[in-house]
N, C-alpha and C positions, 0 to 999 in steps of 0.2 A: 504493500500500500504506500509505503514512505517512498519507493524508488520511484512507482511513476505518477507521484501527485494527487494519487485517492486518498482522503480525509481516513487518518490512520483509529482506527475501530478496536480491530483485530479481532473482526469478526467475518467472515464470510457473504458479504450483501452482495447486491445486482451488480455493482461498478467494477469490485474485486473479480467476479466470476467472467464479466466481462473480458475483463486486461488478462487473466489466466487463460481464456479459451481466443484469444487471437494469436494470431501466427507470429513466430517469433525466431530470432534468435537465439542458437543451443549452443552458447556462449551464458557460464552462470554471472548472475549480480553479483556487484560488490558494493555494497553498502556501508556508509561510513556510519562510526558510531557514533558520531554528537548528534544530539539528539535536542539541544535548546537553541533558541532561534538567532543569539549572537553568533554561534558555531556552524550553523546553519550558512548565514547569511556570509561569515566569512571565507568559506570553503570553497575550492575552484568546485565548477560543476563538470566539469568533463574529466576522465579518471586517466591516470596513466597504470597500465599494467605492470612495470619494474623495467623491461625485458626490449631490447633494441637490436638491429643489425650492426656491424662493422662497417661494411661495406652501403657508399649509397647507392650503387650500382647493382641493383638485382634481376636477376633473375628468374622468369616461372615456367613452368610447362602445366599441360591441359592431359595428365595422361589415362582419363578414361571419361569421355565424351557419354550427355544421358543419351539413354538408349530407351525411354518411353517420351521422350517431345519429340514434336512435330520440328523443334528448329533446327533449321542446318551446321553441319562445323562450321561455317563460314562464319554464321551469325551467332556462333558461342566464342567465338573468338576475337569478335568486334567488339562482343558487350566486355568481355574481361578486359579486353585492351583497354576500353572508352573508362571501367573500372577502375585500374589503375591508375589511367590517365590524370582522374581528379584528385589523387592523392599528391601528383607527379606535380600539378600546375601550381601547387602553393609551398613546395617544398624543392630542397635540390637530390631529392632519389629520381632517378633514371629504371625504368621498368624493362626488359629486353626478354622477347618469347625465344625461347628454344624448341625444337622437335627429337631432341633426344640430349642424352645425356645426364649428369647431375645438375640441379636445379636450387636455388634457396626456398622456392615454394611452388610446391605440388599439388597441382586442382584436381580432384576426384570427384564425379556424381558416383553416389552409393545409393545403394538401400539397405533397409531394418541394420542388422548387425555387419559390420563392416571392419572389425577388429580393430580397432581401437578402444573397445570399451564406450563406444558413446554410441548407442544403435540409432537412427531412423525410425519418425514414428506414421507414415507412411502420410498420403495429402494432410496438409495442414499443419499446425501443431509447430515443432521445430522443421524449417523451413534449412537450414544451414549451421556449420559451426566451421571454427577456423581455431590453428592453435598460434599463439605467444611467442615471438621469435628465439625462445631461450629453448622451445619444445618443437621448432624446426619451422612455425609458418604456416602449416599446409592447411588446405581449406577443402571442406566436402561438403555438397550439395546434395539434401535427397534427390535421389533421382525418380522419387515417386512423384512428386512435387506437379502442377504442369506449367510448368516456365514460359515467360513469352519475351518477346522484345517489343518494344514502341507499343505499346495497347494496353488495355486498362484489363484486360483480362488476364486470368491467369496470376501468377507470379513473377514480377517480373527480376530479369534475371541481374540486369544489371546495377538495380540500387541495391540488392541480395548483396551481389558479389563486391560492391563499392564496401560496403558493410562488413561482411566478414574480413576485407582486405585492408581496413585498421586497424581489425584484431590482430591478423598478420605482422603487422607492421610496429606491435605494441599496445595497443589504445585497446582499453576497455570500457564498457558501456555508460552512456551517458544518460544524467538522467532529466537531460536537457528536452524534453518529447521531440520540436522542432529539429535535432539535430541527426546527422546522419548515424550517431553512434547510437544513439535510441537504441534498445533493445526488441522492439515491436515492429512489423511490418506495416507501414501504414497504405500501400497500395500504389499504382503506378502514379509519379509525379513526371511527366513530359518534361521540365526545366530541372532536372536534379542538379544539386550542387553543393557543396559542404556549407554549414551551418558555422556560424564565428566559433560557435565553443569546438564543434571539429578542428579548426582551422590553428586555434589554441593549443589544443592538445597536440595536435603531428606535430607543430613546429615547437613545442616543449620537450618534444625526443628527437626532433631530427633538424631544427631550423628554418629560418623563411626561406622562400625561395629567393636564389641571387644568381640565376645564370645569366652569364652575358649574352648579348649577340651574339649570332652566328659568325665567325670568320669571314672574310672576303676571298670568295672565291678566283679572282684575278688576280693574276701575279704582278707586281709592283713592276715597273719601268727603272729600274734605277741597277747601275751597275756596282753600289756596294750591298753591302749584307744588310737586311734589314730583320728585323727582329718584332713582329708585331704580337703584341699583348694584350687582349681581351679583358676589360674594365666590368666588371658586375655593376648592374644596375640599381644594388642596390648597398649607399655604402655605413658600414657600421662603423658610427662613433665611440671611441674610449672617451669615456671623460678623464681617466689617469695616466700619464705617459712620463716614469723617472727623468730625470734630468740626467743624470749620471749617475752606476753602479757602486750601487754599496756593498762594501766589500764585510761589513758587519752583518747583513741581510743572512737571516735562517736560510739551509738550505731544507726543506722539509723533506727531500727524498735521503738525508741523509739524517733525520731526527724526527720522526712524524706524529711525535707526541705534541700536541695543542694544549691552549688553556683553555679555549668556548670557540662556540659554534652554533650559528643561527641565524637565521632567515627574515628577513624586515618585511615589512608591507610593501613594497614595491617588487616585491620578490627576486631580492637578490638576495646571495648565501654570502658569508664571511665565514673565512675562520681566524683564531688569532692565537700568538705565539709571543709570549716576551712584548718587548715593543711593535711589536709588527702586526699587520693581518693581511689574507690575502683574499680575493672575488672570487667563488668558485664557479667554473660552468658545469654545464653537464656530465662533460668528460673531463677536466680538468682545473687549469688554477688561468686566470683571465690576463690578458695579456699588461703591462704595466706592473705586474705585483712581484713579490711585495710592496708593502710602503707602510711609511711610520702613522702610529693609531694619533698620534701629535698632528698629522698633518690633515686629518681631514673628519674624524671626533672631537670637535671642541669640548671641551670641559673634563675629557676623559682623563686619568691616570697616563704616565708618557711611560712607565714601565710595563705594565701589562694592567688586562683583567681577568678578573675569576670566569665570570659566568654571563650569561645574555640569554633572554628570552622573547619572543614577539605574544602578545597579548591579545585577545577578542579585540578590544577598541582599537588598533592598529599600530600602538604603541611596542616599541621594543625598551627593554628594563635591561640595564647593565648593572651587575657588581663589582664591587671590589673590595675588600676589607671591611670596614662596616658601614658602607654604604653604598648607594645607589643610584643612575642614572636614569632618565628616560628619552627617548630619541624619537623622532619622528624618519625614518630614514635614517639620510644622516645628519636632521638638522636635531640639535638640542633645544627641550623644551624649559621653561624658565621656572626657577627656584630649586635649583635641582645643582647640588646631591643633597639628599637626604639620607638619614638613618635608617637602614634596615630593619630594627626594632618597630621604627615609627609606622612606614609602608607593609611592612611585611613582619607582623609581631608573631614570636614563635621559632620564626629562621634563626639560624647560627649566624656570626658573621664567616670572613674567608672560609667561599664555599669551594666545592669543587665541580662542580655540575649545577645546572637547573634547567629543566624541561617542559612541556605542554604536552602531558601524555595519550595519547591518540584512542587512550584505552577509556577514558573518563573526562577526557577536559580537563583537567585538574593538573595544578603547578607542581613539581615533584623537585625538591634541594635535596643534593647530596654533597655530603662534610663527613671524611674521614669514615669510611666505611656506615656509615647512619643515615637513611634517609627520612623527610618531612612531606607529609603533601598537605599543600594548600589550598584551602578552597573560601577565593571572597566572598560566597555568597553564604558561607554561615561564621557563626558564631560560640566560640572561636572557631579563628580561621583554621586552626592545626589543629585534629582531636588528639584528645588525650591519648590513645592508642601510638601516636609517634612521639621518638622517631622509632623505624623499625630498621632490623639489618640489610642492608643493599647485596647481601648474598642470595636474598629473596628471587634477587631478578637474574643471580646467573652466575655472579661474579663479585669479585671483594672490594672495587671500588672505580669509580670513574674519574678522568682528570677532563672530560668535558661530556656535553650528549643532545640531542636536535630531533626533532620527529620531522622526516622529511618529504618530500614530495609526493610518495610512495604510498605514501601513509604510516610508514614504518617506522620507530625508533630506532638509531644509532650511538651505539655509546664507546667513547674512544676512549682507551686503554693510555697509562704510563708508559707502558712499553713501544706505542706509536702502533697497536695493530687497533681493531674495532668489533665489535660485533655488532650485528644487526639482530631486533628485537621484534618479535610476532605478536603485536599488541593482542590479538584475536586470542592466542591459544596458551598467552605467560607464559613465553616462555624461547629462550634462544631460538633462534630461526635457523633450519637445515639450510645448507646451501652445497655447491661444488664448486670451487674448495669449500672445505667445511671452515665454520668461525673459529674463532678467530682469525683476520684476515689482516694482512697489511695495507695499513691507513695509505702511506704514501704512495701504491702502487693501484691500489684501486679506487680510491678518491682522491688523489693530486697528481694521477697522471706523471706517476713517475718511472723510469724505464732504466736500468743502471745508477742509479745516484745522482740521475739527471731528473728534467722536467722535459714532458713531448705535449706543449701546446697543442697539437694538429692529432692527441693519440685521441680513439673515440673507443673505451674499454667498454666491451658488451657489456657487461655485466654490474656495472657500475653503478645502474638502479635497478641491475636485477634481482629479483625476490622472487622464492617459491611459490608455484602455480597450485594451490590450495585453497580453492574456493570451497570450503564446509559452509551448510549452513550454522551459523552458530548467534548465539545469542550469548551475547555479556552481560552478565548481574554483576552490583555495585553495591554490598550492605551500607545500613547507613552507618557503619562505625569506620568504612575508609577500606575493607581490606580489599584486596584485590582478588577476586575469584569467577572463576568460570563455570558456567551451566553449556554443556551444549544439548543443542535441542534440536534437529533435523526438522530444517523447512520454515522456523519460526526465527525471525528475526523482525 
């Protein structure tokens, strides 16, 4: 009911039975847990799945065409194309068909059981399903289905296949209804096109589009060497750019332990080290960085900070010793620092972590193996129950921690490695390699003791493909516990 906008009941009425018995995508929901309407309102709406390609140059083949439609190869081959196509025009991935060989993703029409473990449930019902580029891409279509091209009849194939081919590509369901990531079939649209939160989502895993012009097909007149260079149309501003190298500058592939780490309302990432912090992007650390928290934090500490949080109201909260900042970005707001006792009564001071746990909304400090959670909306803010041991979550203590994009918590180790945290299930998250993982090599993009700007690490918002249904309970005395409950969320 909460995913696609029916007044949540949790009962079984006309509306729910409705949105259950129309055709859909057999791609399951992922549902966030905040559940109050500040968290609500502040949360993207379009999801990202963890999981991305290397390469933006891919690949598909078509290697078993339906065998109960009227359409021809020809015209299953134009709608996947034209498919593709719309992912292609807002982004710089290049789609290229093959007729044999290995492929990055494999189109199959099936029916009922198909081995995979996800059967076909013959017209209607699950229309298609596609897997997460960490589990290969490949997409299958019932073939009981009856598919059509340009007409309103039928199913048609190519907003189908537009559809699974985000999941392909990473992007999981939107619960945006207008949007192409929709979960639900809404029926043939003659102008199909990606909706802005679509549009958000690819280029949060893969980039706007910037290809330049075509080349000039004529050969220059000119009898020395000329050298012609392709300008992208579209050019990206640093606002940071060193003056000259500091030779005092952390190198973090050879030290990748941090003090904080966290996300502002404009959605940029920082991390920080000693004096220093750096931008991070997707794959790596943003060109210009490091640089000193002096030169563009006013009011901050010029040594380092503890911790950093970003807040419902849009605010981000910095600590340091016993006290604290508040930032709008990166502009500071006035009468500020204040006492942690004062804003935040209950908290230690010189913390080592502080986070926004994606499991409850609620602020979580950790100091010296102990941790606190916080919650403004009662009184007091910290129950008696804390602090409790931070061995709870996994591990003996944090030197910083962030809930990222993913929806995942991250909590990064003294030692400079990390693990990732499965807010859903409490409890360290599986992955390959298993966790503990090194910080500097899978989030700063680093490759021998160097820094590779240009490296784009698969995996580096990848998270296990685990969609349970599961429901999280919260007692009211704070603890963290799990019910699951199949189908009830």
């Amino acid at each position: 009911q909460g995913f696609v906008g029916v007044n949540i009941t949790g009962e079984l009425n006309d509306e729910t039975v409705e949105w259950m018995n129309t055709p859909r995508c057999g791609v399951k929901d992922f549902v966030g847990y905040g559940t109050d309407a500040k968290r609500r309102r502040r949360r993207k709406r379009y999801s990202l799945q963890g999981s991305r390609w290397r390469s933006k140059d891919l690949t598909y083949r078509i290697t078993k065409y339906p065998s109960t439609s009227r359409l021809s190869k020809k015209e299953v081959d134009e709608d996947i194309q034209d498919a593709f196509k719309i992912w292609e025009e807002v982004t710089n991935l290049n789609f290229r068909k093959k007729d044999y060989g290995s492929v990055h993703i494999e189109i199959r029409f099936e029916r009922k059981e198909h081995g995979d473990g996800d059967p076909f449930d013959g017209p209607g019902g699950t229309l298609a399903h596609a897997y997460f580029p960490e589990f290969g891409g490949d997409a299958h279509f019932d073939n009981d289905e009856y598919w059509t091209v340009r007409e309103i009849k039928g199913t048609n194939l190519l907003q189908a296949a537009a559809h699974e081919f985000g999941h392909s590509l990473g992007l999981s369901h939107s619960d945006v209804k207008s949007a192409l990531m929709a979960p639900f079939y809404r029926g043939w649209n003659p102008n199909l096109k990606l909706h802005k939160d679509d549009i958000k989502a690819i280029q949060a895993l893969y980039g706007a589009e910037t290809k330049g012009p075509d080349p000039p097909t004529t050969t220059p007149t000119t009898t020395t060497s000329t050298t012609t260079t392709t300008i992208s149309t579209t050019t990206v501003k640093r606002r940071f750019l060193p003056d000259v190298y500091d030779p005092d500058a952390p190198n973090l592939c050879k030290g990748s332990r941090i003090d904080a780490i966290f996300s502002t309302e404009d959605n940029s990432d920082y991390a920080f080290k000693g004096k220093w912090y750096w931008k991070l992007t997707d794959t790596s650390i943003e060109e210009g960085y490091p640089r000193k928290i002096a030169e563009d934090w006013p009011g901050l500490p010029e040594e380092s900070i503890d911790a950093g949080f970003t807040w419902t109201n849009d605010m981000t909260y910095i600590f340091k010793g016993s006290q604290y900042w508040k930032f709008k970005n990166l502009e500071p707001q006035k009468d500020y620092p204040r006492k942690i006792e004062d804003g935040f009564p209950g908290i230690p001071v010189d913390l080592d972590a502080v986070f926004v746990w994606g499991g409850n909304g609620k602020i979580y400090f950790f100091k010296n193996g102990l941790y606190y959670r916080f919650d403004p909306e009662r009184t007091p803010e910290v129950s008696w129950k804390y602090p409790k041991e931070v061995q709870n979550w996994g591990f003996s203590r944090a030197s910083a921690a962030t809930q990222w994009k993913n929806g995942f918590t991250y909590f990064f180790m003294d030692d400079g490695t990390y693990y990732r945290f499965n807010d859903r299930k409490f409890q360290i998250d599986n992955g390959e390699p298993p966790f503990p993982r090194d910080a500097g090599k899978w989030w700063f993009g680093c490759k021998d003791n160097t820094l590779e700007s240009d490296t784009n690490f698969y995996n580096f918002l990848g998270l296990r493909n685990d969609f349970q249904d599961i429901k999280r309970t919260f007692d009211e005395e704070g603890d963290e516990t799990l019910d699951a409950m199949a189908g009830d969320e």
